[in-house]
C-alpha positions, 0 to 999 in steps of 0.5 A: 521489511527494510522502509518505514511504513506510515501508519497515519493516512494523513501524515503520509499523504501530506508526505507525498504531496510535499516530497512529490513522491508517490504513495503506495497504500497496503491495507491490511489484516491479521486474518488475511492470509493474501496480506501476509502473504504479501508482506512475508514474500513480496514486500520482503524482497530485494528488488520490491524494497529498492522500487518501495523506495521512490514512494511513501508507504501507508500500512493501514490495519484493516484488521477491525474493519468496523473501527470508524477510522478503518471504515473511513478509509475503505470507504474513501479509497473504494477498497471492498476486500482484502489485499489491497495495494494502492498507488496514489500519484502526489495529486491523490490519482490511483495509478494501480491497485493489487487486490490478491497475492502477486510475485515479486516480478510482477508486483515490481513491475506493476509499481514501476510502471506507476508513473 
């Protein structure tokens, strides 16, 4: 995947306040399926990587979802199962959210129209 993706949620938020970008939030897992998935098909193509550049991108590894920092994250941004795909606006609102596998037609669509 072409872009840098945080892995630190305050790095990136802070980033997106000051450059009044949005941010777009991948939680994700080795054992999901759904996200790899996503990152292999999704995220890798042409268009999605073109729109992923108006935003800052936050990878947050889910994968041990009892760690406390992973557990604070879930809890803070209300993510009850995996994928999830967030859109945050600069102020912290969530614009849209992806919970299973999308296409890459739609999922760029989804994105776009996050405003």
């Amino acid at each position: 995947m072409r872009g840098h993706w945080y892995k630190d949620e305050a790095e990136a938020v802070e980033l997106a306040r000051a450059d009044n970008r949005p941010l777009v939030i991948d939680f994700r897992a080795e054992w999901c399926a759904a996200c790899k998935e996503l990152q292999k098909h999704t995220f890798s193509d042409a268009d999605v990587q073109q729109s992923f550049e108006r935003f800052v991108l936050l990878a947050i590894d889910a994968t041990d979802d009892e760690s406390p920092t992973a557990k604070a994250l879930l809890q803070k941004y209300k993510v009850v199962g995996l994928p999830a795909v967030l859109v945050i606006d600069p102020s912290g609102r969530e614009l849209a959210r992806v919970v299973a596998f999308t296409e890459p037609v739609a999922f760029r669509a989804l994105i776009d129209s996050a405003r």
